[in-house]
N, C-alpha and C positions, 0 to 999 in steps of 0.2 A: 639168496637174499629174500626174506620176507617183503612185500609189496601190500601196498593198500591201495595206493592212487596207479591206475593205468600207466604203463609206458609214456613219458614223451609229454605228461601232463602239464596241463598252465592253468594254474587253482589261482582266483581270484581271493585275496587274503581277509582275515576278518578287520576292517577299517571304522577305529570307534567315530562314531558323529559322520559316514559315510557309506557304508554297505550294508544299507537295509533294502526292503524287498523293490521301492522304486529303482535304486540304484544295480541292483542285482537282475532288474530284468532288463534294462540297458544293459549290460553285458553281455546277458543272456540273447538279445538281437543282434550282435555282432560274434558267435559261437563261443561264449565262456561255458563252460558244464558242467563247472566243479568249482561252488563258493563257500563262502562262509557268512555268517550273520556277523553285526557287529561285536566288538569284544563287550562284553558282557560282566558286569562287576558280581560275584556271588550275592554278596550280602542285598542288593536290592531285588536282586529276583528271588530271594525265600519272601521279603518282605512285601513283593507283591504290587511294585512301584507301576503302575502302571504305563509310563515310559519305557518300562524295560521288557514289558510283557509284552507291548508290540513289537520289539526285534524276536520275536519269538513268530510272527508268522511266516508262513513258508508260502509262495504261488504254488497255484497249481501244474503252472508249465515247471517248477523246479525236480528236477531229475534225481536233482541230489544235492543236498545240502547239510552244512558244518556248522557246528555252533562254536564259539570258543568265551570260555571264561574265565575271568584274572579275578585274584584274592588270595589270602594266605591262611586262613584260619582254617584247619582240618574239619572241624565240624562243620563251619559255613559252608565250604566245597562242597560236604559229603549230602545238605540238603540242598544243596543245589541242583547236585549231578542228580537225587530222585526226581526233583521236580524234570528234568532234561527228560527222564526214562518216559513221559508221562507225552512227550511229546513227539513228531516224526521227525529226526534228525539223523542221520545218518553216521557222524562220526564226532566226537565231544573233543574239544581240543584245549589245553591248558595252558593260559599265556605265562612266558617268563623271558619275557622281551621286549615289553611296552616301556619307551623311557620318560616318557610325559613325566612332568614333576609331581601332578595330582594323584599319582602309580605311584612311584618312587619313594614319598612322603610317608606313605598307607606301609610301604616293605614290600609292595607287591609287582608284579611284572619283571621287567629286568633288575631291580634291584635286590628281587628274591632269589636272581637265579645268582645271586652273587655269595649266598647263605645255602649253598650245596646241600647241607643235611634238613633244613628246613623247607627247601625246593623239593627234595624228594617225597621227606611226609607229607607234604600238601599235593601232591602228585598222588602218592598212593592213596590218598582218601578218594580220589575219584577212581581210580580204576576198583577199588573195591565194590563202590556204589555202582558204577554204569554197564548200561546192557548194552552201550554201542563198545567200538573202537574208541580208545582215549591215546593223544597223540599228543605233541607238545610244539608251541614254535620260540624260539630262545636266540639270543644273540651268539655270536662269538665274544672270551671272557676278555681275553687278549690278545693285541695282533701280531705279537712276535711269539710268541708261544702257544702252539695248539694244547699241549697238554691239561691246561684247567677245561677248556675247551668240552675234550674228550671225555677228560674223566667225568665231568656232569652228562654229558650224551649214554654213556656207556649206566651211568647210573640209573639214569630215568628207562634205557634200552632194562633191563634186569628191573626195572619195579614194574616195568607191565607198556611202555609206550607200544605203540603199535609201528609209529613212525614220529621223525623230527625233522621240522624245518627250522631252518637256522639262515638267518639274517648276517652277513657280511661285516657287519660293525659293528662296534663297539658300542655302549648304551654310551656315553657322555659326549658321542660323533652324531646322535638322532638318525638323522637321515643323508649325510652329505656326507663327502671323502670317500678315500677307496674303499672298495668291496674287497675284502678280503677271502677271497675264494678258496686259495690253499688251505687255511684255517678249516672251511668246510670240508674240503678232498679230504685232509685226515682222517674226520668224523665217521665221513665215509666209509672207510678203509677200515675204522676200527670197529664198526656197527655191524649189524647182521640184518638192522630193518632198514627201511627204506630213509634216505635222509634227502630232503629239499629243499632247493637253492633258493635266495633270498634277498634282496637287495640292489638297487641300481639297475635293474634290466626295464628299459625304454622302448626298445626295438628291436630290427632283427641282429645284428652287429653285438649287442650288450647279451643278447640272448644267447647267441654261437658262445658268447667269450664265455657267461656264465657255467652253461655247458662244459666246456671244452677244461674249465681251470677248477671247477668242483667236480667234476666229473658226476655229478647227476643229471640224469635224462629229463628229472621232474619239476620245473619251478613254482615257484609265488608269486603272483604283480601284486602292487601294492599301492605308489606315487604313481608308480608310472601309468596307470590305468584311471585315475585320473581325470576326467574328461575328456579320456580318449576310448572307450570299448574299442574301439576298432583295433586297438591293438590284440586283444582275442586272435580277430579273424586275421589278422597281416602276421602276425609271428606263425598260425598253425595254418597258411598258404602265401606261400613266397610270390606268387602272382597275382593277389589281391594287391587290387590299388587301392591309393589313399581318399579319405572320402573328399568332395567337392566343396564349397561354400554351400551348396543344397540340403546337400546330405546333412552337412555338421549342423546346419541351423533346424532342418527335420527331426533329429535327433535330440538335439537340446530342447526341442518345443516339447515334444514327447515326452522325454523327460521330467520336463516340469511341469507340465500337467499332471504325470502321473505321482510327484509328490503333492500336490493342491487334493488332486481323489484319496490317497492316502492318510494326509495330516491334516484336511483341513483346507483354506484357503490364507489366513492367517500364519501358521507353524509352516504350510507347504512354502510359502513366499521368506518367511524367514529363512529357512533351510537353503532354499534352492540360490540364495545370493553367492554363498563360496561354491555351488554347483556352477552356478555359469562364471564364476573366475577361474574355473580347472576347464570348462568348455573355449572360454577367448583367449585365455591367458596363451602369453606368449607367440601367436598366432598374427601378430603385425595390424592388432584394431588400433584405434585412436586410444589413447589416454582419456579421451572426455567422454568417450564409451564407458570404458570401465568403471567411471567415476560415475557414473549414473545409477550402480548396479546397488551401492548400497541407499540407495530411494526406490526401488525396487520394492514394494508395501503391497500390489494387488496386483489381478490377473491380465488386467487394463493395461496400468506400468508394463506387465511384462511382454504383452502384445505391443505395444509401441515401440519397446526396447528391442525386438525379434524385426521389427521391420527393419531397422539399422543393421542388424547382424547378416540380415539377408543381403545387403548391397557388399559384404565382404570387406575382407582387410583391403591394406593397401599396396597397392600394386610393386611399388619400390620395396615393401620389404620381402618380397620374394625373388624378386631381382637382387638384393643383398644376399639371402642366402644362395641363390645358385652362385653367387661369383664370390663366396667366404666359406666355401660347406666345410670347414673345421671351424667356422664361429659357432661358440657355444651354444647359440642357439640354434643351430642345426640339430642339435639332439631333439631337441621337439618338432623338428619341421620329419627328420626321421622319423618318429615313432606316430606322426599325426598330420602330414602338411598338408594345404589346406588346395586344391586346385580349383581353378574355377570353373 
């Protein structure tokens, strides 16, 4: 089998409006070392938007990094991917997976991968154009039927993919319901390059199943990473414990300082309001916490907001999870809980 990504890998996914360089070096502190920039629309990076030209900077701690781009017009792609050659990226990746409705409307992301012949020429425009690796990440087309599945894997494998990851569900499921993993095993089975797993893995448990029922050694995080980095380092060492009240609140200040140095202090304080509802969320703060997040306007706010966060959740809802751990919301206390 052809391999691109190492053995045993945990690639952090391209996440639009989420995995830019602030967000990637949070990961990057907790051992991610293999991500992706956000998904990236063709048509505004030939035109030069300059929103989009910042997801194009890379850190210099970055080891290695991915770009990925969605759009459908073969000529769009094809000056996209030279503008891509012009910069230091490591692997070009072609979205046909994205189900947002703003994708869907355009023909592009998963709802392109639903138009096979026209998925592939827009595929083949970039592997023509790029001097990296060009790789694809795409849904599954159906859950009771691998075969539309395959045969699009198999076709993009034959126009030049390098590698595929494939996402669990179906585009009209987004992000919720079962993963359908057998779907991927086939893939597997039927490809000769590397195919990686996608969808629902939160922790160590969701990780083995993934593994174990696609049979790839290599996955993607995507939700579930999240305002959790730490999930990096707990899935790739089973004796890493979970971070403290300390930690998470050190972590999140970090954070969002380093969007403010980034964007601004204005755009970093916009930005970072759904950043700190993926850092509290679900974690047993108060509700009047939360609700405070979207007054969250300057650097002030979020120092005063950070003193709260530091006194921790509430003691009772950890004491519900230890005496419910199949209540749903044990999946987050798994992939993130919080000790004191």
């Amino acid at each position: 089998m052809s391999t691109i990504y190492p053995s045993g890998s945990i690639i952090l996914a391209p996440l639009a409006g989420y995995t830019d360089l602030p967000y990637r070096r949070s990961a990057q502190r907790h051992g991610c070392r293999l991500a992706f920039t956000e998904m990236i629309d063709a048509g505004s990076l030939i035109f030069g938007h300059r929103k989009t030209l910042r997801f194009l900077e890379r850190g210099e701690s970055e080891e290695w990094l991915g770009i990925q781009l969605v759009g459908s017009d073969t000529d769009t792609l094809a000056r996209a991917a030279e503008i891509v050659n012009g910069y230091n990226f490591d692997l070009l990746d072609f979205n046909l997976g994205c189900p947002a409705p703003k994708v869907a409307k355009k023909g592009e992301g998963a709802a392109l991968a639903q138009r096979p012949d026209d998925a592939l020429r827009a595929f083949e425009s970039l592997v023509r154009v790029s001097r990296i690796p060009v790789t694809v990440k795409t849904r599954i087309l159906d859950e009771e039927d691998p075969a539309p599945t395959v045969a699009l894997a198999k076709g993009l494998e034959a126009a030049g993919a390098r590698a595929i990851t494939i996402h669990g569900r179906i585009a009209k499921n987004f992000y919720s319901g079962p993963v359908y993993y057998e779907i991927i095993a086939a893939v597997r089975s039927a490809l000769k390059i590397q195919v990686i797993a996608n969808g629902g893995i939160n922790g160590r448990s969701t990780l083995a199943e993934a593994r174990l029922r696609s049979g790839c050694d290599c996955v993607m995080l995507a939700r579930g990473a999240m305002g959790n980095p730490w999930l990096f380092g707990m899935l790739g060492n089973v004796s890493q414990p979970p971070p403290s009240v300390a930690e998470l609140a050190d972590e999140m200040d970090t954070h969002i300082r380093e969007l403010i140095e980034f964007y601004g202090e204005e755009l970093g304080m916009k930005i970072s309001r759904k950043v700190v509802i993926d850092y509290i969320g679900g974690r047993g703060y108060p509700g009047t916490l939360r609700q405070r997040i979207s007054s969250l306007v300057t650097l002030r706010d979020f120092e005063s907001f950070m003193e709260d966060v530091r006194r921790g959740p509430s003691p009772h809802y950890w004491q519900f999870l230890h005496h419910n751990p199949g209540h749903e919301r044990a999946l987050r206390q798994e992939a993130c809980p919080v000790s004191a």
